[in-house]
N, C-alpha and C positions, 0 to 999 in steps of 0.2 A: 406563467412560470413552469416550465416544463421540471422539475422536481422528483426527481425519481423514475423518469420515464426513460426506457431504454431507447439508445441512439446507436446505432450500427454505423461501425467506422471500422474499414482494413489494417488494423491496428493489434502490434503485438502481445498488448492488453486485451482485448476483446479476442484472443485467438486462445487463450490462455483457459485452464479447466476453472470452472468456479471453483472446486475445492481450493485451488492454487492460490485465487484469491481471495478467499476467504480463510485460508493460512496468513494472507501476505496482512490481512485488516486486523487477526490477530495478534500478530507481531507490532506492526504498527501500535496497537491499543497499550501491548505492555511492554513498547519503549516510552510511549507518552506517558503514561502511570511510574516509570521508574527512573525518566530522567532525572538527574539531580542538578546539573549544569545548564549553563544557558546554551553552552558548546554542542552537545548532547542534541538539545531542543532543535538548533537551528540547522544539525546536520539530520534529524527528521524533515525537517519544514524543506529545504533542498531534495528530498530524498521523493517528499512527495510530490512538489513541484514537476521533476525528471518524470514520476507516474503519471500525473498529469499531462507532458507534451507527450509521450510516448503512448495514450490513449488515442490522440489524436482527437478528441472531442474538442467542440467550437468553446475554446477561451470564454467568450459573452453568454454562451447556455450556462457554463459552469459557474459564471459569476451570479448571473440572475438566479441560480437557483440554491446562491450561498451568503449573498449579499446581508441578506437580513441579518445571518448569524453572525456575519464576519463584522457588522458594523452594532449591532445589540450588544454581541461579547466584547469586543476592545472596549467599547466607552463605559457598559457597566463591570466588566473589572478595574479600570482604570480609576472611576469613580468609588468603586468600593474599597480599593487599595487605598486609596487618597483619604480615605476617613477614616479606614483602620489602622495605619501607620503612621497617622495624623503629620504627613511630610508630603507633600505636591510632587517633589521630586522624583526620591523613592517610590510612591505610588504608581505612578505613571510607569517608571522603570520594573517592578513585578508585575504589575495588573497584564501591563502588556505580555510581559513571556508566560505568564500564567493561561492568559487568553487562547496567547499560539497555539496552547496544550490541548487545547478545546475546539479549536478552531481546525485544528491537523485530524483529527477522531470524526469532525463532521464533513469536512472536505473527500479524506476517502474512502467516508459511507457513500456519499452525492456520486463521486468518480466510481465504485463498484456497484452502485444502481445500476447507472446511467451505462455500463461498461459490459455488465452481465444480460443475455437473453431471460425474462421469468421464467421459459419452460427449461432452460440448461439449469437456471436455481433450483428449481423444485425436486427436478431429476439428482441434483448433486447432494441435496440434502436428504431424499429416499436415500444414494446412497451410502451417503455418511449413516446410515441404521436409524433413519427419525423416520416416526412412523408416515404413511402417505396424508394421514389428516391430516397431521398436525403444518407439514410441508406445506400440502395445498392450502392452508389456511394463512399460514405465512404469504407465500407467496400472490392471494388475492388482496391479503391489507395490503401490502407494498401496492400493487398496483391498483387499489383506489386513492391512493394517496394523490396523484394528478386529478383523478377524474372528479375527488372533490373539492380541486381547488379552481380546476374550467369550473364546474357547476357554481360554485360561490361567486367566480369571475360573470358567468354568465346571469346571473339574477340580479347584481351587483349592475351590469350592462342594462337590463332590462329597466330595472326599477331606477335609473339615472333616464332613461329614456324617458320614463314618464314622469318625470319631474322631482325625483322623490332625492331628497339633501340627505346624506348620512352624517350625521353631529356626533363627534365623541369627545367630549369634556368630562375632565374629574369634577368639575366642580358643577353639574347637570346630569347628574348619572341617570336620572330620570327620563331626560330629553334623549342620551343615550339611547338607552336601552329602546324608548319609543322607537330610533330612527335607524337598529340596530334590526329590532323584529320582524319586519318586512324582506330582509335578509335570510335570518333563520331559518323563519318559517318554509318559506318555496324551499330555501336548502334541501330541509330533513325531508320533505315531502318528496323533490326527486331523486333524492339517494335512497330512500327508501322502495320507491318505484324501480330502483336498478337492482336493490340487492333483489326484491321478489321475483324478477327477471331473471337474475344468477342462480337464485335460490333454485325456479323449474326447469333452468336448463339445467345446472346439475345434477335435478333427482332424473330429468328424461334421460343425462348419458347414463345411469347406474350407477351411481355413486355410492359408495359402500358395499358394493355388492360381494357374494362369499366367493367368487372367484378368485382364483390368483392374477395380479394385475401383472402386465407385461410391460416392458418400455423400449425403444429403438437403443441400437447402440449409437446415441450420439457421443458418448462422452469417454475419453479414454486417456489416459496422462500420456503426453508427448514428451519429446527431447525438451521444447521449452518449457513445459512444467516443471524437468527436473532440473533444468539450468536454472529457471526463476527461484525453485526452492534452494535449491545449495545454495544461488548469490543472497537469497534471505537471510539461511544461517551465516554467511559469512560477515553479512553488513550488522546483523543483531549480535553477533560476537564483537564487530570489531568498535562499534555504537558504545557498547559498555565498556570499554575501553579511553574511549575519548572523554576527554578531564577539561 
């Protein structure tokens, strides 16, 4: 599951400054928090969609690396609605646009991973005025988030090779857990051998050093930044609008 990992595609999305899109996620977040309509909801869900072809990222990367959320959230709001409204009907019918609201927030966190360079992040968020630790520290979680789901995949691999069943039942949580730790265990063990890796290559570049740090000028707002921002404020005006 490629999940967070950046994909370069010639794409007006990817050409775009990260602050821009990181304007555009928080827009997005407080139309989703303030829709009241279903109208509202569905002219986001179309809005992100359009972000989506226009990233130009492979359709089936994006699925597999959303699938779990998009099919966890519908059935358990759907089933949660359905108990708490105590109506099949009704349920089903809010679970679902409540879901959307969830489902739109994690969709184009996946699409501005996948969409942004790590080092153009890092750099946008120095400088948005966030200190350089705290950035690069940002920006390594993001990117072990892949490396520890190959490594989980890869032991997972391993330990199928050698015969080994992985059982998970509610009702053997013991057999679980037995058939669960052989998993784990190698997990922690080679992520922990990467961050000590990370750890001495950082201190060998100078990390924290009392120098003033310098950065390339990669990053610089363009015409389409400022086109992308105005059609932002135009569509989040005209969003609140729509009944």
């Amino acid at each position: 599951m490629q999940f967070y990992d950046y994909i370069y595609r010639d794409s007006i999305i990817h050409k775009l400054d990260p602050r821009t899109k990181l304007l555009w996620l928080v827009a997005l977040s407080f139309l989703v928090f303030t829709a009241k309509t279903n109208t509202q909801i569905l002219a986001i869900t179309v809005l992100l969609i359009a972000t989506v072809l226009l990233s130009k990222l492979p359709i089936n990367t994006v699925w597999k690396a959303s699938r779990f959320f998009i099919l966890t959230f519908t059935i358990g709001y759907l089933v949660l609605f359905s108990i708490l409204l105590w109506n099949l009907q009704q349920g089903i019918i809010q679970g679902f646009w409540f879901a959307l609201k969830f489902l739109v927030l994690i969709i184009s966190s996946i699409v501005f991973a996948m969409s942004t360079s790590p080092r153009d992040l890092m750099l946008s968020l120095v400088k948005l005025k966030v200190p350089y630790e705290i950035a690069f520290m940002l920006t390594i979680a993001i990117r072990f988030v892949p490396v520890i789901i190959r490594e989980i995949n890869h032991v997972i691999d391993a330990q199928k090779a050698r015969a080994h069943k992985i059982i998970i039942s509610f009702k053997h949580p013991i057999n679980s857990l037995t058939s669960i730790l052989p998993i784990i265990i190698p997990t922690f063990h080679l992520l922990l051998i990467k961050a000590f890796d990370l750890s001495l290559a950082i201190e060998a570049r100078g990390f924290q050093v009392s120098a003033p740090r310098t950065f390339p000028p990669r990053l610089k707002f363009k015409l389409q930044d400022c086109v992308a921002t105005l059609l932002l404020f135009g569509l989040t005006i005209g969003l609140r609008f729509i009944s």
